[in-house]
Structure formats: structure tokens, C-alpha cells
PDB file of N, CA, C and O in Angstrom:
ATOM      1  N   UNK A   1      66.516  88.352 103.601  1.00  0.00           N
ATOM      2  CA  UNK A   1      66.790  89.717 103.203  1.00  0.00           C
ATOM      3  C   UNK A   1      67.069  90.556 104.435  1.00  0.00           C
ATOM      4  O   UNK A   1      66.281  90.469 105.377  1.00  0.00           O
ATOM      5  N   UNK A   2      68.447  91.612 104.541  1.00  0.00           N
ATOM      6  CA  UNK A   2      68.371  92.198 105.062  1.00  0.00           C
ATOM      7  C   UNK A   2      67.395  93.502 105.029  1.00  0.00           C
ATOM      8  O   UNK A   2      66.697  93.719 104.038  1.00  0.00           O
ATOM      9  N   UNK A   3      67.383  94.614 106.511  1.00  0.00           N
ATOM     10  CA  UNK A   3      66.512  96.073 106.097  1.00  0.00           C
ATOM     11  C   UNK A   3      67.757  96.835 105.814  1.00  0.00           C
ATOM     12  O   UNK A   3      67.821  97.967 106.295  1.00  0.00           O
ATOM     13  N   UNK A   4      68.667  96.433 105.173  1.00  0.00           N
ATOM     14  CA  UNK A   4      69.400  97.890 104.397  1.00  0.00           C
ATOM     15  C   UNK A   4      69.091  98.207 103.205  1.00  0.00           C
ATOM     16  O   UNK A   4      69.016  97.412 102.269  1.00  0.00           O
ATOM     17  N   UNK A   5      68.922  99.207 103.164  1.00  0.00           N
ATOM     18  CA  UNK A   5      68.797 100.271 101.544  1.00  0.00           C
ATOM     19  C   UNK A   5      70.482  99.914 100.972  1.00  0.00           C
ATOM     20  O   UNK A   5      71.534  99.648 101.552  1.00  0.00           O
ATOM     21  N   UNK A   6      70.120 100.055  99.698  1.00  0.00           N
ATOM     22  CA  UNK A   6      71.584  99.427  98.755  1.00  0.00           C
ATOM     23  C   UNK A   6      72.372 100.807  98.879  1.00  0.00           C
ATOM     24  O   UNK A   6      71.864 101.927  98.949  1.00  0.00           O
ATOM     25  N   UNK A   7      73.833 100.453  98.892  1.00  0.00           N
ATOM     26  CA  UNK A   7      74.461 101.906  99.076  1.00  0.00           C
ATOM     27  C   UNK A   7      74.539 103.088  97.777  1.00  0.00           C
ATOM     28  O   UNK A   7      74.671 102.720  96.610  1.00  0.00           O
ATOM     29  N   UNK A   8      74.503 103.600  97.914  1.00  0.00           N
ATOM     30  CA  UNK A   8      74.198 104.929  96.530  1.00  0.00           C
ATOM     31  C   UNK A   8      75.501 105.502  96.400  1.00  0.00           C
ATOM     32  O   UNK A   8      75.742 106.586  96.932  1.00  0.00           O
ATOM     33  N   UNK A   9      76.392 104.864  95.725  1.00  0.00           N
ATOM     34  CA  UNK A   9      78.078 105.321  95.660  1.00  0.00           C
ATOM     35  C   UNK A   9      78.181 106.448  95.412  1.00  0.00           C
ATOM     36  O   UNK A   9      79.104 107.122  95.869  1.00  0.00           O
ATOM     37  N   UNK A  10      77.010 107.055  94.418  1.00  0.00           N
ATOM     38  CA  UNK A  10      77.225 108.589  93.565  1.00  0.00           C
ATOM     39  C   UNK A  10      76.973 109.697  94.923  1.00  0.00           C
ATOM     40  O   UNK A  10      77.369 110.858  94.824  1.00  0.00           O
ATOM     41  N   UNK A  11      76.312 109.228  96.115  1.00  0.00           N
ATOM     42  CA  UNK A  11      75.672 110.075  96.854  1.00  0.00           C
ATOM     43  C   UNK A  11      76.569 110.008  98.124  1.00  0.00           C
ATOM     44  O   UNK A  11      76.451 110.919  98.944  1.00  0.00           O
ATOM     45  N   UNK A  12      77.435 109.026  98.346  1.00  0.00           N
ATOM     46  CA  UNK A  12      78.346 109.120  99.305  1.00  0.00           C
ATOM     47  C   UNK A  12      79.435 110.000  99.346  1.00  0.00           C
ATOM     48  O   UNK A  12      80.125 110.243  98.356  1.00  0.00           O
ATOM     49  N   UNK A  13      79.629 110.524 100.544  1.00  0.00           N
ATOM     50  CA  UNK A  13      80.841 111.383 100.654  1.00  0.00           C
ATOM     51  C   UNK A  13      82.097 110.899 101.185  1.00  0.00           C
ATOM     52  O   UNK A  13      82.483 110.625 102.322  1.00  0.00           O
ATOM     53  N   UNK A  14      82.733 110.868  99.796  1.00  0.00           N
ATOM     54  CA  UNK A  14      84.554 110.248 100.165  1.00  0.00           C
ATOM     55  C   UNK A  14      85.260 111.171  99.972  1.00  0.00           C
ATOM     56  O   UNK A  14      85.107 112.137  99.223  1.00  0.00           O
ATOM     57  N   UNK A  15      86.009 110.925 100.597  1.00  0.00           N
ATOM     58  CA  UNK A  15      87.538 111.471 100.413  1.00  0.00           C
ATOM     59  C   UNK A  15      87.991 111.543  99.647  1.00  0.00           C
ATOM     60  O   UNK A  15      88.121 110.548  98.934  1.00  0.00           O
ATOM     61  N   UNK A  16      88.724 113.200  99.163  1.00  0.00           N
ATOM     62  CA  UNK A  16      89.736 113.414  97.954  1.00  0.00           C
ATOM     63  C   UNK A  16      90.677 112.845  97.831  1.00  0.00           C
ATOM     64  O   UNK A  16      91.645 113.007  98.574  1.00  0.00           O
ATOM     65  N   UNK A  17      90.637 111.817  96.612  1.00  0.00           N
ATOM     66  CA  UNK A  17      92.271 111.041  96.664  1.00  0.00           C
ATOM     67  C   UNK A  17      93.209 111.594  97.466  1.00  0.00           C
ATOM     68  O   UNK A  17      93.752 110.998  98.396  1.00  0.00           O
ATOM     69  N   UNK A  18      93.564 113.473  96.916  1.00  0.00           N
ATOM     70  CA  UNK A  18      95.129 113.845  97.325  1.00  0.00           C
ATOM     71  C   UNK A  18      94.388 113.713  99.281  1.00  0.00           C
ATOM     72  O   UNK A  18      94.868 113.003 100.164  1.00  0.00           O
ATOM     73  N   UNK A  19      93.461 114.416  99.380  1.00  0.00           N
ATOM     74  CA  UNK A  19      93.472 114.407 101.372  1.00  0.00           C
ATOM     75  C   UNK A  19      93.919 112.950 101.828  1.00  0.00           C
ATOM     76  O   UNK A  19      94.570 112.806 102.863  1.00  0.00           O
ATOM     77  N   UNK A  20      93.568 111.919 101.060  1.00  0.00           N
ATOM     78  CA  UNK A  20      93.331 110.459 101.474  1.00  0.00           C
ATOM     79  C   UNK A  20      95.428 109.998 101.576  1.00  0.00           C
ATOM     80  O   UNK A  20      96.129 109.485 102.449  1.00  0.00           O
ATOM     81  N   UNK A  21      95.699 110.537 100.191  1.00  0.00           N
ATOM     82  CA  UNK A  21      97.477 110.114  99.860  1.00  0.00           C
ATOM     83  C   UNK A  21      98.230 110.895 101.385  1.00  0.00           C
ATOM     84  O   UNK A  21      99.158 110.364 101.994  1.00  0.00           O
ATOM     85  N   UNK A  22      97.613 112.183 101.778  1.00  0.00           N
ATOM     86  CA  UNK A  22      98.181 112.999 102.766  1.00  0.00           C
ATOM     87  C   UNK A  22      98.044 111.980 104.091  1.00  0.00           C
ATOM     88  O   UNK A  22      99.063 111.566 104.644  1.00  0.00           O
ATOM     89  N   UNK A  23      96.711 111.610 104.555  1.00  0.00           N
ATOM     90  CA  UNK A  23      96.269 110.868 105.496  1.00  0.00           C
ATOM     91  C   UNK A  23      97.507 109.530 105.602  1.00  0.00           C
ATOM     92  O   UNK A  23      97.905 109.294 106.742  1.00  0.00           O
ATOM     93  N   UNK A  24      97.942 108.904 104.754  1.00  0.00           N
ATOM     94  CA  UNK A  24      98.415 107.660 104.593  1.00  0.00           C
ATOM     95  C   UNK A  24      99.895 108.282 105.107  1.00  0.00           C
ATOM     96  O   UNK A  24     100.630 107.840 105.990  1.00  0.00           O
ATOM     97  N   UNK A  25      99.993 108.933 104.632  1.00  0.00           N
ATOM     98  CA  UNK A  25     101.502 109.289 104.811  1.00  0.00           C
ATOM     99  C   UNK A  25     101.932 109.737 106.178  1.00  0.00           C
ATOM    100  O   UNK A  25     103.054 110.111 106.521  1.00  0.00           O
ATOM    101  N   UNK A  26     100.833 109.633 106.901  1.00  0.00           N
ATOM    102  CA  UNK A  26     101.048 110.391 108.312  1.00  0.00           C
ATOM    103  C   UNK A  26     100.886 108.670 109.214  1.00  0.00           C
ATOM    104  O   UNK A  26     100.534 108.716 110.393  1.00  0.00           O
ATOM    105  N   UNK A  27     100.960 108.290 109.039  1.00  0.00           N
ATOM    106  CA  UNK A  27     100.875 106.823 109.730  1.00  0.00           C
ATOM    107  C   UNK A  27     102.189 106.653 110.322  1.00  0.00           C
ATOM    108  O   UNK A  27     103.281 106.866 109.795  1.00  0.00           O
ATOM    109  N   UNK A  28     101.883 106.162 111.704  1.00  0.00           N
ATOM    110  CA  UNK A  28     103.407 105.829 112.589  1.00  0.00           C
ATOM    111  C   UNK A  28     103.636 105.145 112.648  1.00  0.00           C
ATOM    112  O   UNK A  28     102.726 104.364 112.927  1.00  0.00           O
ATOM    113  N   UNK A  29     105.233 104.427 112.466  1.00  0.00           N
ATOM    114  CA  UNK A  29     105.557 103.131 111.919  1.00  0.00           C
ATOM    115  C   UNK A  29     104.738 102.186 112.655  1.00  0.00           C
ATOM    116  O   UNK A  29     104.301 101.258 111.975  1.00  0.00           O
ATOM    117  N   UNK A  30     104.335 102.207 114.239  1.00  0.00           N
ATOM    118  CA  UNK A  30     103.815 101.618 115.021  1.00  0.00           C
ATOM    119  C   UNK A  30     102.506 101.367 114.483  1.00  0.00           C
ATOM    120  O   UNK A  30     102.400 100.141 114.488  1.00  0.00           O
ATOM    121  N   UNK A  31     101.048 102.067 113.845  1.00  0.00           N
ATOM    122  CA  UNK A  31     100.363 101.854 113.003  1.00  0.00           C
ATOM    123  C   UNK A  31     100.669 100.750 111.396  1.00  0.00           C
ATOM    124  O   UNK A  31     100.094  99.764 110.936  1.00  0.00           O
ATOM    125  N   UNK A  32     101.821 101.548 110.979  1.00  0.00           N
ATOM    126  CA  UNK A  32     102.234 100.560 109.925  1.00  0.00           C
ATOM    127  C   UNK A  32     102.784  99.354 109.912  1.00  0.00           C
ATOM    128  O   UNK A  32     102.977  98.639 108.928  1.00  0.00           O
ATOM    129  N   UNK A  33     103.121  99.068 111.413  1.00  0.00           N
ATOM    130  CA  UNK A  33     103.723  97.644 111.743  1.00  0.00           C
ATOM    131  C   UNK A  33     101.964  97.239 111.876  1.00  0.00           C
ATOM    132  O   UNK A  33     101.568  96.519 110.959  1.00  0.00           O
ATOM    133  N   UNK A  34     101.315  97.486 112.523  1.00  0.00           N
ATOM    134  CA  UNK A  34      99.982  97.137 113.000  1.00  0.00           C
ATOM    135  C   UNK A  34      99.178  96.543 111.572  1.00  0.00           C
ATOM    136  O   UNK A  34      98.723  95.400 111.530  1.00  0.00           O
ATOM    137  N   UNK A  35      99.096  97.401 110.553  1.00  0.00           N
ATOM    138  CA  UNK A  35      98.467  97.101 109.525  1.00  0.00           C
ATOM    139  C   UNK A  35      99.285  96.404 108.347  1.00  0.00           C
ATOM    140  O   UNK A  35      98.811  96.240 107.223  1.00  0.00           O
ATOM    141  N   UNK A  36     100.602  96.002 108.742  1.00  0.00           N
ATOM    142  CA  UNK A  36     101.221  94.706 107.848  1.00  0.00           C
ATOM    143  C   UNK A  36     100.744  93.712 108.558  1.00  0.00           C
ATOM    144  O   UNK A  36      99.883  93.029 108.005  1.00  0.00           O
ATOM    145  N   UNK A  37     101.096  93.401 109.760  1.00  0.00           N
ATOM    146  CA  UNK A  37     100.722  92.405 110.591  1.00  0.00           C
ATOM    147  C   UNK A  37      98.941  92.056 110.132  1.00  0.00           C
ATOM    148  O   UNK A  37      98.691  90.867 109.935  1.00  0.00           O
ATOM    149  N   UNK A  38      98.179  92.715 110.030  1.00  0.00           N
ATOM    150  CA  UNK A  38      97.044  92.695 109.875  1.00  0.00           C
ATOM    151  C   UNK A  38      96.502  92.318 108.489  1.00  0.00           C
ATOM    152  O   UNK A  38      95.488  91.662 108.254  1.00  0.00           O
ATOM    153  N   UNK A  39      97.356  92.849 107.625  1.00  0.00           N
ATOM    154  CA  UNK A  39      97.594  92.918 105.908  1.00  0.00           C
ATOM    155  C   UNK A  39      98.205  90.645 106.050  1.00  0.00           C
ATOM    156  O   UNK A  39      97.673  89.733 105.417  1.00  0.00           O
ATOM    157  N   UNK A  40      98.943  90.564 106.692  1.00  0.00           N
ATOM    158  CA  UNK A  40      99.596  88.727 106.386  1.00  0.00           C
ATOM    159  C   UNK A  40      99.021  88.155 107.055  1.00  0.00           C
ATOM    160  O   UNK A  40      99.049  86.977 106.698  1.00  0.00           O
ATOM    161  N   UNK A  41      98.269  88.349 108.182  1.00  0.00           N
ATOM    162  CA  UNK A  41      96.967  87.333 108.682  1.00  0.00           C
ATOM    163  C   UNK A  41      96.065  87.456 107.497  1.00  0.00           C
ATOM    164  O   UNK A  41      95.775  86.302 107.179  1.00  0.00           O
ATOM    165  N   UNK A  42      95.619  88.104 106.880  1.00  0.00           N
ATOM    166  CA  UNK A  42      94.232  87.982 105.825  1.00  0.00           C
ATOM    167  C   UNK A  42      95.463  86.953 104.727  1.00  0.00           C
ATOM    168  O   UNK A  42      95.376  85.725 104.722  1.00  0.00           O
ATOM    169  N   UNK A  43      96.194  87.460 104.145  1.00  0.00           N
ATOM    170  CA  UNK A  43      97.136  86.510 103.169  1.00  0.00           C
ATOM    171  C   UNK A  43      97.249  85.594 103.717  1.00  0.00           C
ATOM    172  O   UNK A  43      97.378  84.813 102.775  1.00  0.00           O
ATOM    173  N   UNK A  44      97.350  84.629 105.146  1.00  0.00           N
ATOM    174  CA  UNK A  44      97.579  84.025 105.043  1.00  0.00           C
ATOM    175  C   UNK A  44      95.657  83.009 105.284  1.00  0.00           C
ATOM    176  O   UNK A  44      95.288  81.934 105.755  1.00  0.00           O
ATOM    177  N   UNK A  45      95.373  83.531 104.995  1.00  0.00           N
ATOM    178  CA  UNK A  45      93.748  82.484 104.803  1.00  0.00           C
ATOM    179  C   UNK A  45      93.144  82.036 103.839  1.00  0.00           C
ATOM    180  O   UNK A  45      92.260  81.194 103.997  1.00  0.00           O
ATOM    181  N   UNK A  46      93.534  82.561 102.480  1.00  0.00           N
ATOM    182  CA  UNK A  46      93.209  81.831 101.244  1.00  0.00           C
ATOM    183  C   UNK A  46      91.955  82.155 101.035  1.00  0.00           C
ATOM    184  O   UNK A  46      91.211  81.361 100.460  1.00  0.00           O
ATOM    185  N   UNK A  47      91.475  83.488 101.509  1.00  0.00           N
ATOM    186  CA  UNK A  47      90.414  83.648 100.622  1.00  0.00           C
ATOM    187  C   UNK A  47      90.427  84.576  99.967  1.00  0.00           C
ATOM    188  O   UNK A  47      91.572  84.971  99.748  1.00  0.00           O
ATOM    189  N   UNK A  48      89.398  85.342  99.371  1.00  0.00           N
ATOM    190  CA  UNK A  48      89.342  86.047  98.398  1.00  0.00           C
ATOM    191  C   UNK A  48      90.551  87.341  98.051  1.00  0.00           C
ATOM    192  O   UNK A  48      91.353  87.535  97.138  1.00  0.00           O
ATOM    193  N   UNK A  49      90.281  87.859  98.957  1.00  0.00           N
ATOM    194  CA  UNK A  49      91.675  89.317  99.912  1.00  0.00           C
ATOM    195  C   UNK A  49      92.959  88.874  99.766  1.00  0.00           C
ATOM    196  O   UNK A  49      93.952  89.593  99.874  1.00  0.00           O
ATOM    197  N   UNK A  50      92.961  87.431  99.468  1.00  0.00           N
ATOM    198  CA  UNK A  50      94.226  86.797 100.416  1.00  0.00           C
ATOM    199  C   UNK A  50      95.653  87.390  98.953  1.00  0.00           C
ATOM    200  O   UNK A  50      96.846  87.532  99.221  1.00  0.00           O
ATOM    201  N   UNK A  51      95.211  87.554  97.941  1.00  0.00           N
ATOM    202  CA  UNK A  51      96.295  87.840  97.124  1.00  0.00           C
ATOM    203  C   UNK A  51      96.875  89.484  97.057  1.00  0.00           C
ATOM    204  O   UNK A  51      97.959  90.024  96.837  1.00  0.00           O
ATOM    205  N   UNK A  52      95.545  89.905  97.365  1.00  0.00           N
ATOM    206  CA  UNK A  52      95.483  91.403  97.315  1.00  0.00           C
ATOM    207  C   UNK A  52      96.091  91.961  98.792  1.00  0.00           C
ATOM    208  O   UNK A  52      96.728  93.011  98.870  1.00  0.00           O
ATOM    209  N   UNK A  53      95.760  90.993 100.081  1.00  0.00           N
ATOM    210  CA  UNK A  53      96.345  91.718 100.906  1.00  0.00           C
ATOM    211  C   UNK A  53      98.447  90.958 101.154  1.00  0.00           C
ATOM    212  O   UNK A  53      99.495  91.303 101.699  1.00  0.00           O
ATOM    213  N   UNK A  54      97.981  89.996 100.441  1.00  0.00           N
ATOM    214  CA  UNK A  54      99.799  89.804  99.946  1.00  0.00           C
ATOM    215  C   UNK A  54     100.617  90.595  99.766  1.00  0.00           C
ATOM    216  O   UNK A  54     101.583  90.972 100.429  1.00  0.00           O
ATOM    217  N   UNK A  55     100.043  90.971  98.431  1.00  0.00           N
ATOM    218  CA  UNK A  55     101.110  91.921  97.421  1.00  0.00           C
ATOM    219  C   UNK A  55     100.913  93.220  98.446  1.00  0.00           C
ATOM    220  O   UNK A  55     102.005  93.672  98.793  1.00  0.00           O
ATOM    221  N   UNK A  56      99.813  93.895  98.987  1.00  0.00           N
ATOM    222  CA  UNK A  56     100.067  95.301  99.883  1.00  0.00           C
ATOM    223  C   UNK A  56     101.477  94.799 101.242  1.00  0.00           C
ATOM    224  O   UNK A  56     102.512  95.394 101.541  1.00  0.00           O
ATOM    225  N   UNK A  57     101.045  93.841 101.631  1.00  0.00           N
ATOM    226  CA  UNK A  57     101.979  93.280 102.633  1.00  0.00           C
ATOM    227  C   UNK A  57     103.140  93.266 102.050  1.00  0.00           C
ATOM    228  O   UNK A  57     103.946  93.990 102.635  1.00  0.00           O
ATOM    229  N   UNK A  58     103.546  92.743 101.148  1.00  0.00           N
ATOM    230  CA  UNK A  58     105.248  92.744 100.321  1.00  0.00           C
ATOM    231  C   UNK A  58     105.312  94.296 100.354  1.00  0.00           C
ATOM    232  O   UNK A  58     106.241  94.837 100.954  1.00  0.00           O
ATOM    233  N   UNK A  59     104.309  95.066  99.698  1.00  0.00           N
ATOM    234  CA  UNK A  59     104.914  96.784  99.387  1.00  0.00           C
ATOM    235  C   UNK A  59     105.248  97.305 100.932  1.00  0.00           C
ATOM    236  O   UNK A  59     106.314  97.891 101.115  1.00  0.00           O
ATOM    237  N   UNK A  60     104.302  97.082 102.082  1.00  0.00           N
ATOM    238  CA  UNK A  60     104.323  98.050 103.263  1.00  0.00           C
ATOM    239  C   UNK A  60     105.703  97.237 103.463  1.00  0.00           C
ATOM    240  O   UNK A  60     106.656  98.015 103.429  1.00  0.00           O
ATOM    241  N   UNK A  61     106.002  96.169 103.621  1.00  0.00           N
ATOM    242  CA  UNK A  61     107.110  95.596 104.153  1.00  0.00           C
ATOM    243  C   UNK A  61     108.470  96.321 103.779  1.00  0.00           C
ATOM    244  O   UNK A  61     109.412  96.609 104.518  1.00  0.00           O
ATOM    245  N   UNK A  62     108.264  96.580 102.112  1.00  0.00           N
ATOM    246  CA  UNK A  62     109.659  96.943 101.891  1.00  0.00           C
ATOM    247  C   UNK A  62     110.075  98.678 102.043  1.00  0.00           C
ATOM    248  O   UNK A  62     111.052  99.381 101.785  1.00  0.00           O
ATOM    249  N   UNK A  63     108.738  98.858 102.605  1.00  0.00           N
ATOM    250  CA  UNK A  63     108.969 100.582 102.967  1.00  0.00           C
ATOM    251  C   UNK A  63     109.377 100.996 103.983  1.00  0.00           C
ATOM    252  O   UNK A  63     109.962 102.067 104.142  1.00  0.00           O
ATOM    253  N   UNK A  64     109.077 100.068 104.919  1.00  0.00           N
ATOM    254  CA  UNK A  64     109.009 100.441 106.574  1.00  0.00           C
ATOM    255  C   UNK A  64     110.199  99.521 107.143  1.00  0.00           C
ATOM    256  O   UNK A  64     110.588  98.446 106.688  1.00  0.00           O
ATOM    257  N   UNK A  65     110.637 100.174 108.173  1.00  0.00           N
ATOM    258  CA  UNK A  65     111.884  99.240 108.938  1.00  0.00           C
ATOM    259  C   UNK A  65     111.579  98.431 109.873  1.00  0.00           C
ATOM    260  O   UNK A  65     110.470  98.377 110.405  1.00  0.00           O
ATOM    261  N   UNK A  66     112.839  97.524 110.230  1.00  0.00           N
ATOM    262  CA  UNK A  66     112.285  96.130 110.422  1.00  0.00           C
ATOM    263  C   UNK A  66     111.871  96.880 111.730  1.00  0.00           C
ATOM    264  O   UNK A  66     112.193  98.032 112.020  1.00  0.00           O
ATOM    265  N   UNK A  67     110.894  95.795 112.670  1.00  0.00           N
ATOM    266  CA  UNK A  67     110.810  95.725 114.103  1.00  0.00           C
ATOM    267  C   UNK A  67     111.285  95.359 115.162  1.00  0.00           C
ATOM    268  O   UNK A  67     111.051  95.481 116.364  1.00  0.00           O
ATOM    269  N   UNK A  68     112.477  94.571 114.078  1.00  0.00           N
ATOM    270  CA  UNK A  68     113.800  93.793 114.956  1.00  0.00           C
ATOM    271  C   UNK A  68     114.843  94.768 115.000  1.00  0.00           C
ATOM    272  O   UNK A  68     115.909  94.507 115.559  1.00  0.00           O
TER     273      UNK A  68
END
């Protein structure tokens, strides 16, 4: 057993979807090359993530321009 207390989702403070959609949109392609690249190493390991960070990898891919 770890000593962490279980997290209390209702009591955490997140982010407003719309602040969060604003945040995303401010990303420089140089970030967004960073986090595809980062998004097809997890796809390519076959575990759990690995489908979920696929399909985000296909979407960022077809948004952003190539690096070539």
C-alpha cells in the first residue's frame, strides 16, 4: 500500500473546458510537432493508450503541417 489519500475528483480544481479549448489552441507548431511525436511513441507500444494515442496522432497529424 501506498501513503496516498485517494483523489477526491469533486474537490479538485480543473479547468473550464472553454479556458482549457483556448489553452490548446495556443500551442506552437513546434509544441505540436513535440506532442505527435510523443502521441506515436505511446501507439507504437501496444499497450493500453496505444489506440487512444493513435487515433489523437492521426487527428494532430492531419491539422498541422508537415516538418518536411
Amino acid at each position: 500500500m501506498d501513503d496516498y489519500a485517494p483523489l477526491d475528483l469533486d474537490a479538485a480544481d480543473f479547468a473550464p473546458v472553454e479556458l482549457t479549448a483556448e489553452r490548446l489552441a495556443l500551442l506552437t507548431l513546434e509544441e505540436a510537432h513535440d506532442l505527435l511525436r510523443l502521441l506515436q511513441t505511446v501507439a507504437r507500444e501496444d499497450g493500453p493508450l496505444s489506440p487512444e494515442a493513435d487515433r489523437l496522432a492521426r487527428e494532430i497529424a492531419a491539422r498541422i503541417p508537415s516538418e518536411n
